[in-house]
TORZA-177944 format. One line per field, with one value per atom (N, C-alpha, C): residue number from 1; atom name; x, y, z. Coordinates in nm, 4 decimals, decimal comma. Layout:
REM TORZA-177944
i: c(NUM  ...)
at: c(CA  ...)
xx: c(X  ...)
yy: c(Y  ...)
zz: c(Z  ...)
***
This chain:
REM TORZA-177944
i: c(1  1  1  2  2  2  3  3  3  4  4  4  5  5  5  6  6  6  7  7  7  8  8  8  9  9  9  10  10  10  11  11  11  12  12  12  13  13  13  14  14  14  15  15  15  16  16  16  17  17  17  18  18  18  19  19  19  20  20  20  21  21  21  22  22  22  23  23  23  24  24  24  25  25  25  26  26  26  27  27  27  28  28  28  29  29  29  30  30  30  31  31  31  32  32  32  33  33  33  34  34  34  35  35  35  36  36  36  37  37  37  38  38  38  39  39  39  40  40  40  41  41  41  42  42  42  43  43  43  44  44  44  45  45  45  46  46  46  47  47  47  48  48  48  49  49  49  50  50  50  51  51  51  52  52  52  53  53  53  54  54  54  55  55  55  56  56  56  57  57  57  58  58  58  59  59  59  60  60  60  61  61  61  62  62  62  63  63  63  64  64  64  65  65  65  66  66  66  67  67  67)
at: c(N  CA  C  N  CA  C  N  CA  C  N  CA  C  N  CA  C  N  CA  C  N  CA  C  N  CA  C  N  CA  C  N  CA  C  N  CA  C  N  CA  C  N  CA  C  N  CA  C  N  CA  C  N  CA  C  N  CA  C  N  CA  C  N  CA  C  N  CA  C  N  CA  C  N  CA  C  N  CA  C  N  CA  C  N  CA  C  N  CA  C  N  CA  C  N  CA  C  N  CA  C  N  CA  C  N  CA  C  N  CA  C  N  CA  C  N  CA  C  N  CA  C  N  CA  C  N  CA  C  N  CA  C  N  CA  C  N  CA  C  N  CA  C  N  CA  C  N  CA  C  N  CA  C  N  CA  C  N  CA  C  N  CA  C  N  CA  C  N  CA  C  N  CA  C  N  CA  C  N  CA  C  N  CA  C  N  CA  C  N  CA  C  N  CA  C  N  CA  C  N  CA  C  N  CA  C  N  CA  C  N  CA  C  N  CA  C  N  CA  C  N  CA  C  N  CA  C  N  CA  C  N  CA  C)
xx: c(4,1491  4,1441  4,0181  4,0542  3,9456  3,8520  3,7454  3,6043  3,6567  3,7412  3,8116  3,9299  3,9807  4,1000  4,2455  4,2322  4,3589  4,3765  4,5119  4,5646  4,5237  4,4534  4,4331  4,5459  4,6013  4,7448  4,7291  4,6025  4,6309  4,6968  4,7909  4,8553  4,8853  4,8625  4,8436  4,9670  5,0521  5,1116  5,0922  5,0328  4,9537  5,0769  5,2266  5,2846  5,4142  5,4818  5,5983  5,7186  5,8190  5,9260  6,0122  5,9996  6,0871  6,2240  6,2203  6,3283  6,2430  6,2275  6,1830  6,2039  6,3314  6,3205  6,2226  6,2244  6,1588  5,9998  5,9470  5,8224  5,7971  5,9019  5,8887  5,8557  5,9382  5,9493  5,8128  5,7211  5,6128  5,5092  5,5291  5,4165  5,4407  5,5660  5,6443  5,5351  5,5482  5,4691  5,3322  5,2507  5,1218  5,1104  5,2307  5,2224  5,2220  5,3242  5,3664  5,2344  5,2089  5,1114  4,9993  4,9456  4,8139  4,8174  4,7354  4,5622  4,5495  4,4235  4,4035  4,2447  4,2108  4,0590  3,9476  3,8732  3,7649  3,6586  3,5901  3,5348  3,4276  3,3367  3,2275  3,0834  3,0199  2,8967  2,8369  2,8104  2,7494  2,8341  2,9475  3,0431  3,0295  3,0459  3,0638  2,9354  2,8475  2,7194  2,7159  2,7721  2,7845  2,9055  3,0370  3,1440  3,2014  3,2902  3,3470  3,5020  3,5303  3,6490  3,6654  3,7423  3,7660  3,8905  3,9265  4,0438  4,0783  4,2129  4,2750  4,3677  4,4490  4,5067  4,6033  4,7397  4,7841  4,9895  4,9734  5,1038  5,2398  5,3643  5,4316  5,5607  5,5901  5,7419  5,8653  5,9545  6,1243  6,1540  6,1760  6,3169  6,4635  6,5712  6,7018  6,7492  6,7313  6,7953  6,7023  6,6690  6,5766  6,4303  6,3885  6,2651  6,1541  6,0379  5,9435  5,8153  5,7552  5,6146  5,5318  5,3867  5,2952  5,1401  5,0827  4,9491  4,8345)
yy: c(-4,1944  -4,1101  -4,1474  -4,1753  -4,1868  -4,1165  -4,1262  -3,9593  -3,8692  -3,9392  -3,8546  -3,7509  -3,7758  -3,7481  -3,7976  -3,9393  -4,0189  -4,0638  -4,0368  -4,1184  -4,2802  -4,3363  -4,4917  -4,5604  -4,6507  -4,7691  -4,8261  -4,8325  -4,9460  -4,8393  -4,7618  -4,6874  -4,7381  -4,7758  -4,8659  -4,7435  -4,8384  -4,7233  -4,8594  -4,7642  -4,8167  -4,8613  -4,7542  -4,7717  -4,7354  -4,8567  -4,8121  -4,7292  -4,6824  -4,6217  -4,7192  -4,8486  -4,9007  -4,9168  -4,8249  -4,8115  -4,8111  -4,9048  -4,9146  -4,7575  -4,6972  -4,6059  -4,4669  -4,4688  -4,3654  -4,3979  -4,5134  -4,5807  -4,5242  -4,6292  -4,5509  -4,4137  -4,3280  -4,1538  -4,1352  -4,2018  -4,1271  -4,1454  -4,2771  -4,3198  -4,2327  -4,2262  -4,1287  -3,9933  -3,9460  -3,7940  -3,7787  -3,8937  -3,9274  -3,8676  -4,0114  -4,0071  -3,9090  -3,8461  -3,7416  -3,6003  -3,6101  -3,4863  -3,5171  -3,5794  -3,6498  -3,5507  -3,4765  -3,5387  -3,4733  -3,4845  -3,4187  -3,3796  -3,2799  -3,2261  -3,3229  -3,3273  -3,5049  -3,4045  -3,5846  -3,5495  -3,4490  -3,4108  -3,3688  -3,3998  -3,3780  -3,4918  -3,5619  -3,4749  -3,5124  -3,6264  -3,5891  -3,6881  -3,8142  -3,8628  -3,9512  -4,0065  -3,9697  -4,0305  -4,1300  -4,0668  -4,1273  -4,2349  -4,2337  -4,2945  -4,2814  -4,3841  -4,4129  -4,3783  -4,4024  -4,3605  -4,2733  -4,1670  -4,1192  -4,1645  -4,1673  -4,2128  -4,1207  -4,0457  -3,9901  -4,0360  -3,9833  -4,0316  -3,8941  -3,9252  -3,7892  -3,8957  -3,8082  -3,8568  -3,7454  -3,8508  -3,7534  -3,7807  -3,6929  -3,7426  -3,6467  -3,7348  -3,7016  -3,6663  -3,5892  -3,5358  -3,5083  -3,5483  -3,5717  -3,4514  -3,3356  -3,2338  -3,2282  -3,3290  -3,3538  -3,2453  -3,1857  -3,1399  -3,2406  -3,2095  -3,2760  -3,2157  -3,3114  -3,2489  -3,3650  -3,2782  -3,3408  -3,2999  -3,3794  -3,3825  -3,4354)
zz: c(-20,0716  -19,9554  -19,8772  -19,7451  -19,6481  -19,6954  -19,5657  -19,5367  -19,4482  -19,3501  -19,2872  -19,3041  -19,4607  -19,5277  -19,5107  -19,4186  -19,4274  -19,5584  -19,6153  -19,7081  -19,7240  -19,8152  -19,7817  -19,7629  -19,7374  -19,7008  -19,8102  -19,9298  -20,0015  -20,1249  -20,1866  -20,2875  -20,3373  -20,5097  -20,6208  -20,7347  -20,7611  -20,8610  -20,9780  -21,0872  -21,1989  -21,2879  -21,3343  -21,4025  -21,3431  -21,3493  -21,2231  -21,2990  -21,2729  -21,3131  -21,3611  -21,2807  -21,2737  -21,1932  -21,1363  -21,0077  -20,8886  -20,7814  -20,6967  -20,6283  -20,6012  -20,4840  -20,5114  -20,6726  -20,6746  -20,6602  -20,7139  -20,6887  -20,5134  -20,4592  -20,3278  -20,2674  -20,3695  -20,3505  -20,3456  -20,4177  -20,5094  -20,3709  -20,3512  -20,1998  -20,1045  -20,0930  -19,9706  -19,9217  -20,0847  -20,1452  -20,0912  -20,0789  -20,0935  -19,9246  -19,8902  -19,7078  -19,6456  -19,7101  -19,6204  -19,6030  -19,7377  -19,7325  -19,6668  -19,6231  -19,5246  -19,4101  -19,3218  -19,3922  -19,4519  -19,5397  -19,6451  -19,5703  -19,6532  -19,5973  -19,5861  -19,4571  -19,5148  -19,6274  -19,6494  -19,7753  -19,7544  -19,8231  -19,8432  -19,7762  -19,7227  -19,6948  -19,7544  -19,8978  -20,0053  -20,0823  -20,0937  -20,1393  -20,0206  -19,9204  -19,8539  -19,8334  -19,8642  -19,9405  -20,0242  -20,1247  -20,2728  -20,2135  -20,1742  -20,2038  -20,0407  -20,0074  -19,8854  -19,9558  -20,0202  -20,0710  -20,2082  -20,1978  -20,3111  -20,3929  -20,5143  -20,5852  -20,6645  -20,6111  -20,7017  -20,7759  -20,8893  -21,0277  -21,0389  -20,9841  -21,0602  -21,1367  -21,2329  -21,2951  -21,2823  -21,2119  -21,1946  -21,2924  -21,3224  -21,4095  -21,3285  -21,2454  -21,1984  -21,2863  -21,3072  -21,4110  -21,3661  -21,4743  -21,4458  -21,3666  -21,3865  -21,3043  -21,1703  -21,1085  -20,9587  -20,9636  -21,0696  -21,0791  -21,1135  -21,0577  -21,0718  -21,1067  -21,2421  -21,3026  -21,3138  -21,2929  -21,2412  -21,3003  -21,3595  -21,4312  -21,3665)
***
């Protein structure tokens, strides 16, 4: 995430599903929710970018969980 709270363009999925569309879904998720609050002052001090890490698991009946 930017300082400004744009979503970065570069979205790294660490461990893919293996089905591209949902890989896709997951970026989609990221996109769509933008912007996000900018950073901190204090934070954008320290770091130009922040990196978040969240794991999501689709599940067969179209619910989705997330750690």
């Amino acid at each position: 995430m930017s300082r400004i709270g744009q979503a970065n363009c570069r979205l790294i999925i660490n461990r893919s599903s293996e089905h591209q569309i949902i890989d896709d879904a997951a970026t989609n998720i990221v996109k769509l929710a933008a912007p996000f609050a900018p950073l901190s002052i204090n934070l954008q001090k320290k770091r130009g970018v922040l990196v978040v890490t969240r794991t999501w698991q689709f599940l067969n009946e179209g619910a989705l969980r997330m750690r």
